[in-house]
SENURO-765813 format. One record per residue (C-alpha): residue number from 1; x, y, z. Coordinates in Angstrom, 3 decimals, decimal comma. Example, Ala and Ser with C-alpha at 12.3 -4.5 7.8 and 13.67 -1.06 7.14 Angstrom:
2
+-----+----------+----------+----------+
:   n :       xx :       yy :       zz :
+-----+----------+----------+----------+
:   1 :   12,300 :   -4,500 :    7,800 :
:   2 :   13,670 :   -1,060 :    7,140 :
+-----+----------+----------+----------+
END
This chain:
335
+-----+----------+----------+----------+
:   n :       xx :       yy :       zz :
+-----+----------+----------+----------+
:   1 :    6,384 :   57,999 :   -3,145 :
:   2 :    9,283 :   56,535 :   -1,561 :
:   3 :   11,037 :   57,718 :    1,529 :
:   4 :   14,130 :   58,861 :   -0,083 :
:   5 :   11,784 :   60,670 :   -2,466 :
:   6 :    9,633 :   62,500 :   -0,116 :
:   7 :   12,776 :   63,593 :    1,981 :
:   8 :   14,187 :   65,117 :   -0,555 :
:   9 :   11,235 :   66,863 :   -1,572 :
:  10 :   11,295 :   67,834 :    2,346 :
:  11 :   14,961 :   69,051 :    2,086 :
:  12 :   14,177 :   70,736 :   -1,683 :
:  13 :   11,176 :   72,393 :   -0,359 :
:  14 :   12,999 :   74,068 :    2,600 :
:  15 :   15,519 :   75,332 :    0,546 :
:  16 :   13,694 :   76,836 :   -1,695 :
:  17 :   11,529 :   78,668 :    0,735 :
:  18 :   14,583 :   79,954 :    2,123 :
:  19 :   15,165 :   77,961 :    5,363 :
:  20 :   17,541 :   75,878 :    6,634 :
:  21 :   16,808 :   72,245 :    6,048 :
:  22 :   17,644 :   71,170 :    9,570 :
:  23 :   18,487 :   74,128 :   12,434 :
:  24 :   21,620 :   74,594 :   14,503 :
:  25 :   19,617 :   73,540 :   17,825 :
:  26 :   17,408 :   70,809 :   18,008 :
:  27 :   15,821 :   70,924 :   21,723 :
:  28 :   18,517 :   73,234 :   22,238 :
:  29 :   21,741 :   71,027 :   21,662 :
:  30 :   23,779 :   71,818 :   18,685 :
:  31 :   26,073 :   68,948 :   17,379 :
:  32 :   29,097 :   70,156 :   19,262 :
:  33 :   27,504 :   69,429 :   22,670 :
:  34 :   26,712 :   65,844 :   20,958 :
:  35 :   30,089 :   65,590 :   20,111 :
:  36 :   31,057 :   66,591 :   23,444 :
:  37 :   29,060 :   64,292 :   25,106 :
:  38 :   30,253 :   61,239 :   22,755 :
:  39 :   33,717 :   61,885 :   23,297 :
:  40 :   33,490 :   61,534 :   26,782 :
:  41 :   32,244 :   57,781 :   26,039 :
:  42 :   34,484 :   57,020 :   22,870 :
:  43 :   31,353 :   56,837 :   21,046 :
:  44 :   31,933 :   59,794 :   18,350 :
:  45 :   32,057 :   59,281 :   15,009 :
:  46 :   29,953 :   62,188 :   12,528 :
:  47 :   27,069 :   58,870 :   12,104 :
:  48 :   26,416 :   58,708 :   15,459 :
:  49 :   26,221 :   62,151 :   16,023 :
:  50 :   24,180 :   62,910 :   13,114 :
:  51 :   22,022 :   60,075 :   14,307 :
:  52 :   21,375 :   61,804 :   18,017 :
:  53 :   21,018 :   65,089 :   16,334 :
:  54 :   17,831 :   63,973 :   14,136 :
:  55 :   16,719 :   62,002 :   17,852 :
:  56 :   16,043 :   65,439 :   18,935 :
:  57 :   14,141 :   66,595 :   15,923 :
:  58 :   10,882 :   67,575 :   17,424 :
:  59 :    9,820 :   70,052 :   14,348 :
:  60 :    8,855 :   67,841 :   11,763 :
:  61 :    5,666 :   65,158 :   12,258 :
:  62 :    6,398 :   61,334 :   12,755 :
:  63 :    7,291 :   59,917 :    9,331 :
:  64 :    5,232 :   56,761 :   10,204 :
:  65 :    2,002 :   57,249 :    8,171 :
:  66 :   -0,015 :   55,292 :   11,164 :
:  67 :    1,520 :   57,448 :   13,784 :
:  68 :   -0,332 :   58,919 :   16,373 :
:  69 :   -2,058 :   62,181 :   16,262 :
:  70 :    0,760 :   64,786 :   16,866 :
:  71 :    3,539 :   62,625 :   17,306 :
:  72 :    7,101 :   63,791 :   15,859 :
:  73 :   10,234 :   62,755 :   14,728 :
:  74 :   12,067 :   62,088 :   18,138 :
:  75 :    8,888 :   60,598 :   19,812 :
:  76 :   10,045 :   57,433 :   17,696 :
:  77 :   11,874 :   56,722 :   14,165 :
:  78 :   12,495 :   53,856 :   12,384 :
:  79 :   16,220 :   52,721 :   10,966 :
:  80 :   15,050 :   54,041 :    7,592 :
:  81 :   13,580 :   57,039 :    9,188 :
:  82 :   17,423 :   57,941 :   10,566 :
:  83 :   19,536 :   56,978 :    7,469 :
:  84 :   17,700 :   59,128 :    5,468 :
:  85 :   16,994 :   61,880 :    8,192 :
:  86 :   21,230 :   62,067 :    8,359 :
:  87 :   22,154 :   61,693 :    4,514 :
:  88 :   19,530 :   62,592 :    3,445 :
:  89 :   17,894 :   65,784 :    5,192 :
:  90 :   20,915 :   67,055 :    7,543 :
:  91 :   23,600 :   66,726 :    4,490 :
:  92 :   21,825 :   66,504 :    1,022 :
:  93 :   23,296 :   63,441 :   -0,047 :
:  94 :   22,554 :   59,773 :    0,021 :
:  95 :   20,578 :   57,664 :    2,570 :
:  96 :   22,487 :   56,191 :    5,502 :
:  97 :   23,608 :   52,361 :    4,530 :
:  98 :   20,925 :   50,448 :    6,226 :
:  99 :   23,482 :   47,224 :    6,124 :
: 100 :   25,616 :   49,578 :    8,468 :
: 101 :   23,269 :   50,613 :   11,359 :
: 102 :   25,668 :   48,547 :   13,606 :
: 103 :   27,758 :   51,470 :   13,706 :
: 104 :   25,101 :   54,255 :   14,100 :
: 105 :   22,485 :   52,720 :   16,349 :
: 106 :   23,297 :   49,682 :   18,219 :
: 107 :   27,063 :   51,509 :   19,790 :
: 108 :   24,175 :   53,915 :   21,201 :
: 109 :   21,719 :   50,843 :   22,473 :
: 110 :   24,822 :   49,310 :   23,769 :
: 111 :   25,287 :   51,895 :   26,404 :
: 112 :   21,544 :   53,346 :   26,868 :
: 113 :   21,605 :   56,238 :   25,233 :
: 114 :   18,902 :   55,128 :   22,880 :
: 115 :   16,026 :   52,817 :   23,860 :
: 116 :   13,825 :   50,717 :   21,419 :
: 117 :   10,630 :   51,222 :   20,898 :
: 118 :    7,798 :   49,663 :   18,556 :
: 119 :    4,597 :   51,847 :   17,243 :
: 120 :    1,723 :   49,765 :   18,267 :
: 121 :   -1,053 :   50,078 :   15,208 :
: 122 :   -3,963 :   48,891 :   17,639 :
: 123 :   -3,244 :   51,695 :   20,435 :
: 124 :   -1,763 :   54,223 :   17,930 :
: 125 :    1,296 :   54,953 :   20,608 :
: 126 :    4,900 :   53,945 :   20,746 :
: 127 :    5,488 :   51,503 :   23,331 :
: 128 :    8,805 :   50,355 :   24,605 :
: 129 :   11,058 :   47,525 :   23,464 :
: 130 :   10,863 :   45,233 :   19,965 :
: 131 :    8,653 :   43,065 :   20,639 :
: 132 :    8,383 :   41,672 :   16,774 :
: 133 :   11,495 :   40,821 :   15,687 :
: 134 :   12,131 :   42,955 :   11,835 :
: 135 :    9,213 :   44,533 :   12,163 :
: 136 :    8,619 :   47,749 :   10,291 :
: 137 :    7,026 :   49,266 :   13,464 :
: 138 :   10,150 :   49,062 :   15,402 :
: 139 :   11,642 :   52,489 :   15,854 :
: 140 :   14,278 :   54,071 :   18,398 :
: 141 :   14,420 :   57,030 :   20,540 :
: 142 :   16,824 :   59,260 :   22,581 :
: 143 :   16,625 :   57,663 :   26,678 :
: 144 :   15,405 :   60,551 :   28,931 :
: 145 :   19,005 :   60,864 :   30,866 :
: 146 :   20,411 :   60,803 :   28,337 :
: 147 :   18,582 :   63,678 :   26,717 :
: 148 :   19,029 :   65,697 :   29,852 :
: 149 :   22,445 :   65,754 :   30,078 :
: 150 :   22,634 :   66,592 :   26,290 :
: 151 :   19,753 :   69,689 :   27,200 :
: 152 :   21,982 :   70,728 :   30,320 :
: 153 :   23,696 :   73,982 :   30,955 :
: 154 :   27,187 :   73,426 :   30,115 :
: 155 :   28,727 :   74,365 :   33,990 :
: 156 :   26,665 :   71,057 :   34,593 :
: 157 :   27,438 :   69,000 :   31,732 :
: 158 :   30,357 :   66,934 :   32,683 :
: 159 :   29,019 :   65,864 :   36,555 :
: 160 :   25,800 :   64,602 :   34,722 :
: 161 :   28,229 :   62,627 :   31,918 :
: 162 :   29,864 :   61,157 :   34,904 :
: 163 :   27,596 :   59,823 :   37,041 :
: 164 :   25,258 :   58,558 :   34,006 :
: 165 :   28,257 :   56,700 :   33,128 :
: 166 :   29,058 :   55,428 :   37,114 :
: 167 :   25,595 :   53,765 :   36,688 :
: 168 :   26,635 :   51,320 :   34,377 :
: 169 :   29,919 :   48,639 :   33,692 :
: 170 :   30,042 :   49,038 :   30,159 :
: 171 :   29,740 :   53,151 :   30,189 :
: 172 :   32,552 :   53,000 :   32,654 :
: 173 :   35,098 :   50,967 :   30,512 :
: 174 :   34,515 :   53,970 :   27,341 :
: 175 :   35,103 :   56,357 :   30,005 :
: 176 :   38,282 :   54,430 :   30,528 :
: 177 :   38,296 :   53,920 :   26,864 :
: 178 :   38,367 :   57,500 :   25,509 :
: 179 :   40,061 :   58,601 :   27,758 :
: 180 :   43,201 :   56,770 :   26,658 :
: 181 :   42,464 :   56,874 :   23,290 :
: 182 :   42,714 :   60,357 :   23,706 :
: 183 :   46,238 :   60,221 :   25,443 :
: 184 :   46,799 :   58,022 :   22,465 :
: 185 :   46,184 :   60,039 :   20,052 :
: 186 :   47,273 :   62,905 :   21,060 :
: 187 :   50,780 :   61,650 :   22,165 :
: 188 :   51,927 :   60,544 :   18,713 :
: 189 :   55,554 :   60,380 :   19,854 :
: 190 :   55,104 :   58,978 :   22,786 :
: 191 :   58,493 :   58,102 :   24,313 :
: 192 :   59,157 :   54,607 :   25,852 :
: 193 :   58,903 :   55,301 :   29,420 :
: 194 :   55,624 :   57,220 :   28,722 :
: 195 :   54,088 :   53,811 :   27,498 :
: 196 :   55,590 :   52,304 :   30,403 :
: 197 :   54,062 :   54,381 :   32,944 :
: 198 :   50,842 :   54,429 :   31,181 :
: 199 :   51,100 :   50,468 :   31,324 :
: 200 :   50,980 :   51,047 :   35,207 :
: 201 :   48,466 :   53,516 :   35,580 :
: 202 :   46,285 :   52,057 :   33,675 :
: 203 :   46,865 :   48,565 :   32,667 :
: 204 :   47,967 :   46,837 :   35,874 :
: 205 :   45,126 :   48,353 :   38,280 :
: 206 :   42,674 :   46,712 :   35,700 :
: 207 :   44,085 :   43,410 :   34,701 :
: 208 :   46,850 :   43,086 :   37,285 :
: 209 :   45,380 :   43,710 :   40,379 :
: 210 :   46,696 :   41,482 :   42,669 :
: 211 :   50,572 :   42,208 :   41,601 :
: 212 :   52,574 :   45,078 :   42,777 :
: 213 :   55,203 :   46,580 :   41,037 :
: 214 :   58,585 :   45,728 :   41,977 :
: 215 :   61,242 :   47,038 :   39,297 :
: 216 :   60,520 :   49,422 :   36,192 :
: 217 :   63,638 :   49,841 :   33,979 :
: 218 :   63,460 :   53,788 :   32,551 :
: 219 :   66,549 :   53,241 :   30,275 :
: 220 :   68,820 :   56,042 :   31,996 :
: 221 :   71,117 :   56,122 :   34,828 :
: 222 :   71,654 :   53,233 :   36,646 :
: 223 :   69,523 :   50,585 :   35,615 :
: 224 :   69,068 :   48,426 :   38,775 :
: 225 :   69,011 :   51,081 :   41,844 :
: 226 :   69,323 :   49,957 :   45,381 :
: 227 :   65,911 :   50,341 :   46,332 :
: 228 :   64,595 :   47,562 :   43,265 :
: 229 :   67,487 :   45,421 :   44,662 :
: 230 :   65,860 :   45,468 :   48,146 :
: 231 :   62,448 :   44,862 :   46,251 :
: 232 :   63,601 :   41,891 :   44,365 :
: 233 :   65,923 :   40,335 :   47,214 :
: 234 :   62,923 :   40,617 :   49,392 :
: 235 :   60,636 :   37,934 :   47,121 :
: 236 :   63,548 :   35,999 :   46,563 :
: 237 :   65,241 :   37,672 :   43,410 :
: 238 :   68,535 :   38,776 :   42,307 :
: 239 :   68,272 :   40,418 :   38,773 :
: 240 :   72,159 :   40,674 :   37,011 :
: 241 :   73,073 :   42,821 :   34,741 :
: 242 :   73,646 :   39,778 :   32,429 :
: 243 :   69,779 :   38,898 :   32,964 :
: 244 :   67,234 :   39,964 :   30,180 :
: 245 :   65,898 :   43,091 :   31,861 :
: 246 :   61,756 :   43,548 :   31,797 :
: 247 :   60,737 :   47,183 :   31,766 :
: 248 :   58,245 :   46,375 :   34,564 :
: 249 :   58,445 :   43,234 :   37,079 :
: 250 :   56,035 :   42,597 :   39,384 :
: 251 :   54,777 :   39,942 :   41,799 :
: 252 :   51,658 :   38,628 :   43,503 :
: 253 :   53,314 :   38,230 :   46,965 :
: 254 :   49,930 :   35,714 :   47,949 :
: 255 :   51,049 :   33,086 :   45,513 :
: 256 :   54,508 :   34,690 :   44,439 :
: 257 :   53,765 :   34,467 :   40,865 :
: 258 :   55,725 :   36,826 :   38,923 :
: 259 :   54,285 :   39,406 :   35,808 :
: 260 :   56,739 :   40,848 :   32,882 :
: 261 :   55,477 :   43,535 :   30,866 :
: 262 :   57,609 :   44,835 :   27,904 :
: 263 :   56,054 :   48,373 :   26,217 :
: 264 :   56,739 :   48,827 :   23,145 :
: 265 :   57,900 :   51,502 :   20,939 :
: 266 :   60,091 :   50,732 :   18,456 :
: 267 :   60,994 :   46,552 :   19,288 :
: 268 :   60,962 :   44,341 :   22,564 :
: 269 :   57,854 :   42,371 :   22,520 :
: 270 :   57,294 :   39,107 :   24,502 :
: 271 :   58,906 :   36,610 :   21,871 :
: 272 :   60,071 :   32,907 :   22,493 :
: 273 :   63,909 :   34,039 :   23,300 :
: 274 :   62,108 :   36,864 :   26,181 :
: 275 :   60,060 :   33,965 :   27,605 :
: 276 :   63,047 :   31,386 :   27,819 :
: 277 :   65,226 :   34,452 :   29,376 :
: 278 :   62,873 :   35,804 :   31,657 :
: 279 :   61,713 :   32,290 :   33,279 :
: 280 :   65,867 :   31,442 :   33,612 :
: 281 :   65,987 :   34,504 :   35,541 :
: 282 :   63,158 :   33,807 :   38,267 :
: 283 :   63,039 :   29,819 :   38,482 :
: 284 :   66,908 :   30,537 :   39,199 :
: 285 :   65,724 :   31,706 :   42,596 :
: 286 :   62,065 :   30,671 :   42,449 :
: 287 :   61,868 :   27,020 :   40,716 :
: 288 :   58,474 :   26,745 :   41,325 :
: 289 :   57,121 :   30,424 :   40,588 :
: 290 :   54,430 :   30,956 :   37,840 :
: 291 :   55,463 :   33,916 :   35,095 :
: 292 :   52,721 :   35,882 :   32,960 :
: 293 :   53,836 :   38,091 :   30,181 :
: 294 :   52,290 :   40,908 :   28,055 :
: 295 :   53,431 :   43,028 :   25,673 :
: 296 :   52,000 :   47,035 :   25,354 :
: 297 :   51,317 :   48,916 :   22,398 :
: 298 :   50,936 :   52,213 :   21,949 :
: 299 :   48,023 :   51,846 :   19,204 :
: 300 :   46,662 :   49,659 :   17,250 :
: 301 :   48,780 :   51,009 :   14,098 :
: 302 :   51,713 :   50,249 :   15,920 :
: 303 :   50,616 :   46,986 :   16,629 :
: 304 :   49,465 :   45,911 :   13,392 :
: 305 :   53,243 :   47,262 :   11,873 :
: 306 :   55,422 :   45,335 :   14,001 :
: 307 :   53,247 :   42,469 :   13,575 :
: 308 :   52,785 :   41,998 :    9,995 :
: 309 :   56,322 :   41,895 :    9,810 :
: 310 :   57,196 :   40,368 :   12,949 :
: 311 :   54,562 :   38,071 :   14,250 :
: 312 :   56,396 :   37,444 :   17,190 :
: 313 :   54,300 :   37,356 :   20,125 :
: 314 :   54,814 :   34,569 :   22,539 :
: 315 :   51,948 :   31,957 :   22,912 :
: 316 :   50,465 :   31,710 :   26,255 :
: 317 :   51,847 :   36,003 :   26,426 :
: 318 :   49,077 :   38,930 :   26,248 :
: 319 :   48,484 :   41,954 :   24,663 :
: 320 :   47,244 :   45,359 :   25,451 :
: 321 :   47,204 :   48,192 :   23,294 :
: 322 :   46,962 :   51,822 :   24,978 :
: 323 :   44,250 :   53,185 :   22,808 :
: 324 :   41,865 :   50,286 :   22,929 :
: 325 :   42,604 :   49,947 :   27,339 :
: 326 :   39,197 :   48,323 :   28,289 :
: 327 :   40,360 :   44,754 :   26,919 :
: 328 :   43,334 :   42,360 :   26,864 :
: 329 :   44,044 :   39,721 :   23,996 :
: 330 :   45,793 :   36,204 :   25,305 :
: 331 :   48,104 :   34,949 :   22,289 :
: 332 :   47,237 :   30,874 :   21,561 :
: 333 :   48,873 :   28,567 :   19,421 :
: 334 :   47,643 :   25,084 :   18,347 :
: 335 :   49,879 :   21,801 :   18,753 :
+-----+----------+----------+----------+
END
C-alpha cells in the first residue's frame, strides 16, 4: 500500500473511532506556541509550522518499516513521512509537494531548528547527518534546544528564543528580520519621516557603520536648522536652499566620504538627476569626497510598484527595503 494510502487509512480510522486524527498538544506544544516561536525568527508560514508540529508527534510508531524497535514519529521522518503527516493526517487533504520542501524543511535546517539524520539499516538506529546523498533513509528531526524552548513554560519562553538565537549569525539577522517585517506590516501607512527614522535605527547601524548622521530633513518647519548648519560647516559643507536636499546626510569623518539616503513613500528615489545634484552639492566644497547613495522602501510591494513603472534607480546606488532589513541590493549597469 502506498504511503498516501495507509495515511489515510490512519486519518479514516481515527475518525471513525471517534478521535481526533492529530491532538491539540504534541509533547505539550500546541501550534500557537510554534507559531510563536517562528515569528520571533520570521520563519512562520502554516508549512513550517505544520511541519514542527508532526516533529513532535511521539504517539504514532516510526513510519519507516526497518525502524527500530519502538521508535516513533519524531525520533526521525523522512520528507515523504512530513508532506503527508501535514496534508495528509493534520488537515485531510493532499500530500505536501515534495518539489517544495525548500520552503518547509531546509528554512528550519538553515537556522538549526531541525537536524538531519539517516536510519542506519545495519545498526537499526537513526544516526546523525546524510551521509548518502537521496537516500530513502535520510530523515529529519526537531534539535533538542530547540524542542526545549518550544516545551518551556511560557514566563520563560522568550529569554530561551533569545539567547538560542544570540548563538548564531544567521538566527540573529531573522530576529532583526521579523522584527521589522513586523513594523512593516503593521504600519501600512507609514508616514515619510517614519521610514526615515527607521532607515537610521536600523539601516545605518548595520550597513553604515562607520558614518554618522549629520542632517535629516523631516519636511516641516525650517528645513535646515542651525544646529545641521554647524554639522555640515564643520566637515566642510554648506547645504542652500537651492541644493537638492537628502532626507538623511551623513559622513565618515575618517575618510570624509559622504552617504545620501532618500526613503521613500510616495517618489524620491536615487535617480541619475539625484546623483548629478547631490555630488554638485558636496564636490562644491569637497572636490575630492567619495558619495554613496541608497534608496529605502517601505516593502517590497512598494518597491516592486514604483519600479515597474519607474525603473529609476541609479547604477552604482543601493537599496534597502524595511521589511526584508537583513540585506542590501547594489544597483549595476553594464557598458
Amino acid at each position: 500500500m502506498a504511503l498516501e494510502e495507509t495515511v489515510n487509512a490512519i486519518r479514516n480510522a481515527a475518525i471513525k473511532a471517534g478521535k481526533a486524527p492529530v491532538p491539540d498538544r504534541l509533547q505539550g506544544v500546541t501550534k500557537k506556541r510554534i507559531q510563536q516561536v517562528l515569528t520571533g525568527i520570521d520563519r512562520m508560514s502554516d508549512d513550517l509550522v505544520g511541519v514542527v508540529f508532526a516533529l513532535l508527534d511521539d504517539e504514532r510508531p516510526s513510519w519507516f518499516s526497518n525502524a527500530p524497535k519502538g521508535s516513533r514519529f519524531c525520533d526521525g521522518a523522512s520528507t515523504a513521512h512530513l508532506a503527508c503527516h501535514v496534508g495528509i493526517l493534520q488537515r485531510g487533504g493532499r500530500k505536501l509537494d515534495r518539489e517544495g520542501r525548500d520552503y518547509w524543511i531546509k528554512p528550519l535546517r538553515e537556522v538549526g531548528a531541525v537536524d538531519p539524520v539517516s536510519l542506519d539499516p545495519k545498526q537499526r538506529a537513526f544516526v546523525a547527518g546524510h551521509p548518502i546523498a537521496k537516500s530513502s533513509n535520510s530523515a529529519y528531526r526537531l534539535a533538542d534546544d530547540f524542542r526545549a524552548i518550544l516545551q518551556a513554560q511560557e514566563k520563560v519562553v522568550e529569554p530561551l528564543l533569545a539567547a538560542w538565537i544570540a548563538k548564531d549569525a544567521v538566527r540573529r539577522r531573522l530576529e532583526l528580520q521579523a522584527v521589522l517585517a513586523e513594523k512593516a506590516r503593521t504600519a501600512a501607512d507609514t508616514k515619510h519621516s517614519d521610514l526615515i527614522a527607521a532607515a537610521c535605527e536600523f539601516y545605518v547601524p548595520k550597513f553604515l557603520d562607520a558614518f554618522e548622521v549629520l542632517y535629516i530633513d523631516a519636511g516641516d518647519g525650517d528645513r535646515l536648522p542651525e544646529d545641521a548648519k554647524s554639522k555640515l560647516a564643520a566637515v566642510g559643507l554648506q547645504l542652500r536652499l537651492e541644493d537638492a536636499i537628502p532626507d538623511v546626510l551623513l559622513v565618515n569623518r575618517t575618510s570624509l566620504a559622504f552617504w545620501i539616503i532618500e526613503a521613500v513613500t510616495s517618489d524620491g528615489e536615487v535617480d541619475l538627476h539625484k546623483v548629478t545634484q547631490a555630488t554638485k552639492f558636496v564636490r562644491r566644497s569637497q572636490p575630492k569626497a567619495a558619495i554613496g547613495f541608497t534608496t529605502v522602501y517601505r516593502t517590497w510591494m512598494d518597491a516592486a510598484a514604483r519600479q515597474s513603472q519607474h525603473k529609476n534607480l541609479a547604477p552604482g546606488s543601493f537599496l534597502w527595503i524595511l521589511e526584508d532589513p537583513s540585506k542590501q541590493f547594489r544597483v549595476e549597469a553594464f557598458d
